[in-house]
N, C-alpha and C positions, 0 to 999 in steps of 0.2 A: 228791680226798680231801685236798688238801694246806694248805687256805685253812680246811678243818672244824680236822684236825690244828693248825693255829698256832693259829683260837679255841682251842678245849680247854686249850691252853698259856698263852695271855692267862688264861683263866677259873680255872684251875688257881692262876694266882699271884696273882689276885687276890679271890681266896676262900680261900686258902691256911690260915686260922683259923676258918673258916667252914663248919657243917656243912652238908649238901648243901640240905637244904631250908629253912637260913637264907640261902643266895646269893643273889642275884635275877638270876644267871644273861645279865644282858645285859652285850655286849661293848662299850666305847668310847663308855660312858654318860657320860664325864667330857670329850668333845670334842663334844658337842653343845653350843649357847649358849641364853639364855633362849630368844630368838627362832625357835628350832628347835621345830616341832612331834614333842615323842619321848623316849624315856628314853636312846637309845644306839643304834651302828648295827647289833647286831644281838643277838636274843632268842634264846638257845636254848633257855629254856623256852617260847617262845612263838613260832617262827621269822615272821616277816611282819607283828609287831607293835611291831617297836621303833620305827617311826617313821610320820607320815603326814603330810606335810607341803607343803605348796601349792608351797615352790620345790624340796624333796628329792624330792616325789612319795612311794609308799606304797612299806613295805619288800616287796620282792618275794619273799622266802626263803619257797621252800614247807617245808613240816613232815612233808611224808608222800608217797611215790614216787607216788600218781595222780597228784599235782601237779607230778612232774619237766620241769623245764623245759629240753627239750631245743633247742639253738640251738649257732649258731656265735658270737656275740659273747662277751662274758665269758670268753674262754677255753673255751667249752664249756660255758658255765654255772659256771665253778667258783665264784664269791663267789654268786651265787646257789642254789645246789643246794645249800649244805656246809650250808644249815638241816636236812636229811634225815640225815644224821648226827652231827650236834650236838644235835639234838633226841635219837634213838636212845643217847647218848651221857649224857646230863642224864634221862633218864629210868632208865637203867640206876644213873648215881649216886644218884638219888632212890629209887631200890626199896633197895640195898645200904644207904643210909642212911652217915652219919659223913662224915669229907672225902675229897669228891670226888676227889681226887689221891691218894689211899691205895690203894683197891681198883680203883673206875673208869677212871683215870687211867694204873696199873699195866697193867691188859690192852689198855688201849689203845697205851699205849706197846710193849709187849715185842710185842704186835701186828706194830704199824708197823714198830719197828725189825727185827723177824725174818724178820715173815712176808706182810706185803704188797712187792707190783712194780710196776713199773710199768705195768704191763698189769691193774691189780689193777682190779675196778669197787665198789660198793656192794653185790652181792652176796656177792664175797668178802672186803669188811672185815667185814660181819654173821657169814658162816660163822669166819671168823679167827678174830674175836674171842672168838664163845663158843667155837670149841675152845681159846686161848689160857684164857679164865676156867677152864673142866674141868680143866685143866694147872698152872694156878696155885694153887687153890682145891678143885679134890675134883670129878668127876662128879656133875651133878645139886646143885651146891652151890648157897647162895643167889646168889651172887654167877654163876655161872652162868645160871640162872635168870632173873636181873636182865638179863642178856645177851639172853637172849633174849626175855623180853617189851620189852627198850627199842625191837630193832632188828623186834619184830612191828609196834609200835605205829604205828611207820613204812613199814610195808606191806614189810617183806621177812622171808624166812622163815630162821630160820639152815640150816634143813635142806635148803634149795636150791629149785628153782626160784623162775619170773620172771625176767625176764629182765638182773637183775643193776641194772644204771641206773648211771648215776654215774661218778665215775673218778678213777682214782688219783691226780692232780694236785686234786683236791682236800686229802686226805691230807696230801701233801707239804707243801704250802702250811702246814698247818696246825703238821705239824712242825718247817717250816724256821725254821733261826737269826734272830732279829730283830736289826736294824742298831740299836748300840748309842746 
């Protein structure tokens, strides 16, 4: 969970004036070169599409837990898998509508910071998060709501079951300080 969390954080300041569905949502669009087949390395509106390219090879980020890529390299998948909730994450700010860092952004954050662990998986940053939206925003609010069709959309349910997928160090990753 921790490499999704620091996207969100890139994405967040760099759409920062940007309503959600004026973003274009891909991370590190600005270190690609001409010569790169791709827009950036990576898409959270479209997780496995920011790149295709003969020496990069194709972006591997699945977008929805059938596709979890479970392994030992990567950390466990973590730069791989965080498209499964970053996708969940950009769809929740595209239903709320306005800047992503306002509402979406929010429950993500007081999320992370409260209420996920280290033992946290992807099942319970889904449940977190919308009871964190219900918390912040009203039972049954839009923004709620938005919560949990983002994190259906990506095959988990806020209400539990499945068997969760994913892991905390994702998360982290994604929250942790960048080297200045």
């Amino acid at each position: 969970m921790d490499h999704a969390t620091a996207t969100l954080i890139d994405l967040a300041e760099a759409a920062y004036d940007l309503d959600a569905r004026d973003a274009d949502w891909l991370v590190g669009s600005e270190l690609l070169t001409a010569n790169v087949r791709g827009n950036g390395i990576r898409s959270m509106k479209a997780p496995g599409t920011a790149y295709d390219d003969p020496v990069l090879g194709k972006d591997p980020q699945p977008a929805h837990m059938r596709d979890y890529v479970n392994t030992t390299q990567d950390n466990g998948g973590v730069h791989i898998n965080s498209g499964i909730p970053n996708h969940a994450f950009y769809l929740t700010a595209l239903e709320i509508g306005g800047f992503a860092w306002e509402k979406a952004g929010r429950i993500w954050y007081v999320t992370l910071r409260d209420k996920l662990r280290s033992t946290s998986q992807f099942l319970n940053a889904a449940q977190l998060t919308y009871q964190t939206a219900g918390e912040l925003y009203g039972v049954n609010s839009l923004e709620q709501q938005a919560v949990r069709k983002g994190w259906e959309a990506v095959g988990l349910s806020v209400e539990g079951g499945g068997d969760g997928g994913g892991c905390w160090e994702l998360v982290k990753a994604i929250m942790a300080p960048r080297p200045s």
